[in-house]
N, C-alpha and C positions, 0 to 999 in steps of 0.2 A: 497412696491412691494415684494411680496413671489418669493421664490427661492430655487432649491433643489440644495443641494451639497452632495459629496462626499469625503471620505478622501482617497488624491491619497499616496497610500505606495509606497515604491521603491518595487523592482521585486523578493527581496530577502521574507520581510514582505508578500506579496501579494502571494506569495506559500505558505510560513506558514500558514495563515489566508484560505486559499482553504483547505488545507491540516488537518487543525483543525475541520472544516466545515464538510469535507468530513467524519471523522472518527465518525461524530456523527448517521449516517447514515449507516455505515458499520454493517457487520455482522463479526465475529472473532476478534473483537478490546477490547473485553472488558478487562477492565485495575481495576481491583478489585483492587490492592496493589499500585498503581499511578509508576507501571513502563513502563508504555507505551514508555515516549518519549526515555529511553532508547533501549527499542526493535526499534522503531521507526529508530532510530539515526542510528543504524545497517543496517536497513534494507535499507534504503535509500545511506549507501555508498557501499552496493555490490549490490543492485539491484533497481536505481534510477526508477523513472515512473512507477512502480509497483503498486497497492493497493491488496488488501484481495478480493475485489470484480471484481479483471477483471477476463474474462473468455479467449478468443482467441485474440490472436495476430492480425488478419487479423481489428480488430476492430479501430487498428491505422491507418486505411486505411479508413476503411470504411466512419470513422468519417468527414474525410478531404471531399471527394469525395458527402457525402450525402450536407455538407454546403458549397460547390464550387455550387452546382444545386442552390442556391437559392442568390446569389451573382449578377443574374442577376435581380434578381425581384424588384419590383419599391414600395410593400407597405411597410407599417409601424412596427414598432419594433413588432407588439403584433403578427402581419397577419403573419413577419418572424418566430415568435416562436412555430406557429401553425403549420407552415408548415414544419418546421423543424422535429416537433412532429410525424405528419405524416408521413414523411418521414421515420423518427427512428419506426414508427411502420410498414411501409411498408417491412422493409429491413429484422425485424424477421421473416416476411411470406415467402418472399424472401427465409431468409434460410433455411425456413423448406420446400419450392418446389424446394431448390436444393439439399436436399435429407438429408439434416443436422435436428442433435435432440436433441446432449448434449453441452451446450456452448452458448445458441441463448438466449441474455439479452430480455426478455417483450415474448419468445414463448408460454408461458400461457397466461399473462395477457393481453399479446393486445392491445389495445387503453389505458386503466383504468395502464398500468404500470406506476408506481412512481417515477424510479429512470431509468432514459434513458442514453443509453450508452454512450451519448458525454458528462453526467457528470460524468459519471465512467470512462470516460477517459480521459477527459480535459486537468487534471493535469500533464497527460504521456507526451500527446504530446509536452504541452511547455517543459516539462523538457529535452522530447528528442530531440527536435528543429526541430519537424515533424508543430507542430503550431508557428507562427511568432509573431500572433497578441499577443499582452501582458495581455490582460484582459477577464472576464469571459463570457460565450455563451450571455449570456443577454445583456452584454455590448457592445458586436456583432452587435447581433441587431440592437443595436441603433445606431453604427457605419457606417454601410453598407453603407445608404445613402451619409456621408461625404467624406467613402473610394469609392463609385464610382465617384464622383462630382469633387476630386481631380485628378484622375490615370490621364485625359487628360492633366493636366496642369504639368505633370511630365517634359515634354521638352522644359517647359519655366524655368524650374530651373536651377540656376548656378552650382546642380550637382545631377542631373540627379540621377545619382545611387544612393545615397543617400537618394532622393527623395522616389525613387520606392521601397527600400527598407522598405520605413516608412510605405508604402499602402500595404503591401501583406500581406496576411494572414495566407499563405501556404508557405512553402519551395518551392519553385521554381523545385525542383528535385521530388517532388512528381510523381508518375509512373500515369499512365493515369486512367483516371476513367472506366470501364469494360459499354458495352453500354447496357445490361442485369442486372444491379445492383441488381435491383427493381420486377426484374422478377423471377428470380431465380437464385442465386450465394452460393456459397462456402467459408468455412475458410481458405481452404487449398491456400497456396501463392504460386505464379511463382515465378520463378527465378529471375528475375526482383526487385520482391517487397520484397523478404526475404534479395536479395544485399542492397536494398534499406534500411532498417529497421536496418541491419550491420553499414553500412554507418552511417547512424545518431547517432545511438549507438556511434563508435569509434567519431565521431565528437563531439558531445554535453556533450557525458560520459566517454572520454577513459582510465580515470584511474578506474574505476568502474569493478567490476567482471563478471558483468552481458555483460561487451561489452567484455571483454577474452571470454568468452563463448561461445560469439555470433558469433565470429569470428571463431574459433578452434573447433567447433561441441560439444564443452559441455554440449548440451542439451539431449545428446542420454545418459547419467548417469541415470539412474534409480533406484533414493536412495533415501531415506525419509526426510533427514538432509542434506546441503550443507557442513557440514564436513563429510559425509561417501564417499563423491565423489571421484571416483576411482583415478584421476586426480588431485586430493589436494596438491600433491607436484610439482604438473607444476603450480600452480597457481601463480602467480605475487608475493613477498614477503608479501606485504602494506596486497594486500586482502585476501593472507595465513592467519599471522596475527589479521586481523579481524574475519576473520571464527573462529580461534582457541579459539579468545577471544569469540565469539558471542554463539561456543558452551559450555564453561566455568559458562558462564551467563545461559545459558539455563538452564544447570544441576543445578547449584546451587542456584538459585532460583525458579526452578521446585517444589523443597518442601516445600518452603513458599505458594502457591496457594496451593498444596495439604493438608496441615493443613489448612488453611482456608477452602476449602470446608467440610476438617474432624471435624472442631471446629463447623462449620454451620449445619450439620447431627446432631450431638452430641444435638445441643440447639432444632433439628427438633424433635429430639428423633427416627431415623429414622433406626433400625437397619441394614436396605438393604445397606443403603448409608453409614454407617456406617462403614461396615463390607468392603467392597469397596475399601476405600478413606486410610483404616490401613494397604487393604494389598497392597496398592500402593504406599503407604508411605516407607512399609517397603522393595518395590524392588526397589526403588527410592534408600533409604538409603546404600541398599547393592551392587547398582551399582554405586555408588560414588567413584573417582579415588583421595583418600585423600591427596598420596603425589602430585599428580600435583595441589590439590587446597590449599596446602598450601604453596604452588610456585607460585601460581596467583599473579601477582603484581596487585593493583586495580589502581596502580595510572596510570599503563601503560595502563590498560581498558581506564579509565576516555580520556585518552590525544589520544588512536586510534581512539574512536566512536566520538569524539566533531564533532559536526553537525552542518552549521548554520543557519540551520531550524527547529531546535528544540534546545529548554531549558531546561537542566536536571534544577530539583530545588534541592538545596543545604539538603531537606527535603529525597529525593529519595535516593541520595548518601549515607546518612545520616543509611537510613534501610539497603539498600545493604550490608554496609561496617558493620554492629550490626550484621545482618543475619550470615554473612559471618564469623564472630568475634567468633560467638555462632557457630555455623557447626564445626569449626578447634576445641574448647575447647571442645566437642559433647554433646552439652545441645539441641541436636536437636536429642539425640537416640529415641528411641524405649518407655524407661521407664523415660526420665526424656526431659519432652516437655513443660513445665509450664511458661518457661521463654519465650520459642519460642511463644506461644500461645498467650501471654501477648504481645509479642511483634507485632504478626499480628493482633491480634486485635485492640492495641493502633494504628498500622498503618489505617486499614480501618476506625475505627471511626474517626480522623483526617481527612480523607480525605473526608467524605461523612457526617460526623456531623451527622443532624437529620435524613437521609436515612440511615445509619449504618442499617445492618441488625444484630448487635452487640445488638445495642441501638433502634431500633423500630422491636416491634416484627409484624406488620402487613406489614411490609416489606420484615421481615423474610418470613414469611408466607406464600410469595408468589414465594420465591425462588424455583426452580425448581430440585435441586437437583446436579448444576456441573454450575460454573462459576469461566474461564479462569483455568480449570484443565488439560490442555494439554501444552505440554513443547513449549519454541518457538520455530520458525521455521524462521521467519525474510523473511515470503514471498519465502520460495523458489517455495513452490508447485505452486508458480503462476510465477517465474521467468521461471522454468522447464518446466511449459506449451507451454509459450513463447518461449523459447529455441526450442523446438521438433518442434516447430509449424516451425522452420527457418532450422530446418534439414530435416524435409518431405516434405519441396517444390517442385516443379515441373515444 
């Protein structure tokens, strides 16, 4: 007798494993030099349920609200998948007949979109603990049936609450669904749903940045980086700290990704990109704060950012702390880069073996000209969205 199985993770694994999933799909994730999970690590303790790819806030909502309408229907997992689809295509039309046009995930593509916003947002919501259910949209699906077949026999249980709390799928505190959803609706939140969104924030995240923020109007900062925030010394000590270090990181290996795209022009032969990537190099170089990075402690990095949703590899620390070794002695100036170069290179071929764009030149080839040559940012520009999105409600 045949049998499908699954392997059930605990709740920690089963984010990571979403969370790995999701980034192969994303745009802005690429990890040329294998430092992601460190930006990662970051990014996830000042601004949990984030990704690169959300756009508005109001879409924590939407999500719940469009799969509460189908909660009551009686078909099967595939019939709920479709309708869900529908749905999630119905709701971009929606925003663009309520008068919306920057922000709306599928307003081009319509039906044929690929990446539907209750997968761009899945992971938000369990983390914010706006979703209850523990497992992914598909698994949903399949669930429905068993979660409505039980909700009646909730008060035959010897404890009730307990019970009901195994069956929901939604936070109980969820704000009402809008009877217009489908017709034409808005990003913009009530008052109501931006408290709401607070709320879960300080509930599920409270020692997180992202709920300081949430709460104290942090979003109205309009600044490029989360350490130029006007407001940086009201911040919490823990997530001071983080930021100081997260921008520490940024700077100083900004210019390991900018020699690599300079080493990859070079093998293109490409003088435009060329000429570029040296003089970016060299205002990179000359905005370097030397005696603070030679005060960086990296062991107090390593022990702020530890995450346990991500695994730095003992390989990542490994370049960090070489990069960093070489910047302080300045075998990363202007005229003497040979060791640096040697040293990004040996990093990318390790990492990508026969795709090395180092080591396959038809891969080379196809390089475009700029890969992960912007400094991080650790998701602010999507935290800040978010944030604004809770200061202009109404």
């Amino acid at each position: 007798m045949s049998s499908l199985a699954w392997i059930d993770f605990d709740e920690a694994e089963r984010q990571r494993a979403q969370r790995i999933m999701a980034l192969f799909q994303e745009r802005e994730t690429r990890d040329e030099l294998g430092l992601g999970s460190i930006r990662d690590s970051i990014a996830d303790h000042l601004f949990p349920g984030t990704s690169t790819i959300q756009t508005r806030l109001r879409y924590m909502l939407f999500i719940p609200w469009l799969f509460q309408m189908l909660e009551d229907s009686s078909v099967g997992p595939d019939e709920l998948a479709r309708e869900a689809r529908a749905f999630e295509t119905r709701l971009a039309n929606a925003l663009k007949a309520g008068g919306e046009t920057n922000g709306i995930i599928g307003r081009d593509a319509g039906a044929d979109l690929q990446r539907l916003p209750s997968s761009v947002y899945w992971a938000g919501l369990g983390t914010w603990g706006i979703r209850l259910f523990p497992g992914s949209a598909d698994s949903l699906f399949s669930s429905m049936r068993h979660l409505q077949r039980n909700r009646p026999r909730i008060r035959e249980s010897e404890d009730p609450a307990v019970e009901a709390q195994a069956l929901l799928i939604w936070t109980p505190a969820l704000p009402s669904r809008p009877r217009d959803l489908l017709e034409a609706t808005r990003f913009k939140l009530s008052l109501d749903e931006a408290q709401f969104i607070i709320d879960r924030l300080v509930a599920s995240q409270p020692h997180s940045l992202l709920a300081f923020l949430a709460r104290t109007s942090g979003g109205e900062a309009d600044c490029q980086n989360i350490w130029e925030h006007p407001h940086l010394a009201d911040f919490p000590k823990d997530a001071r700290t983080l930021v100081e270090h997260g921008a520490m990181f940024s700077s100083v290996m900004h210019g390991a990704s900018l020699l690599y795209n300079l080493l990859l022009s070079q093998m293109r032969e490409r003088s435009d990109w060329i000429e570029k990537y040296e003089a970016r190099l060299a205002d990179w170089r000359a905005g370097l704060d030397m005696p603070a990075i030679r005060a960086w402690s990296l062991d107090a990095f390593w022990q702020a950012i530890d995450h346990p949703a991500h695994r730095i590899r003992s390989a990542a620390k490994r370049f960090v702390t070489d990069w960093l070794a070489l910047l302080k002695s300045g075998g990363v100036s202007v005229g003497n880069r040979t060791d640096a170069a040697r040293m990004v290179q040996d990093r990318e071929r390790r990492l990508k073996t026969s795709q090395s764009r180092f080591a396959n030149r038809a891969v080379r080839d196809r390089w475009t000209g700029a890969s992960g040559a912007e400094p991080l940012s650790f998701r602010w520009a999507q935290a800040r969205s978010h944030l604004r999105d809770i200061v202009n409600a109404e």
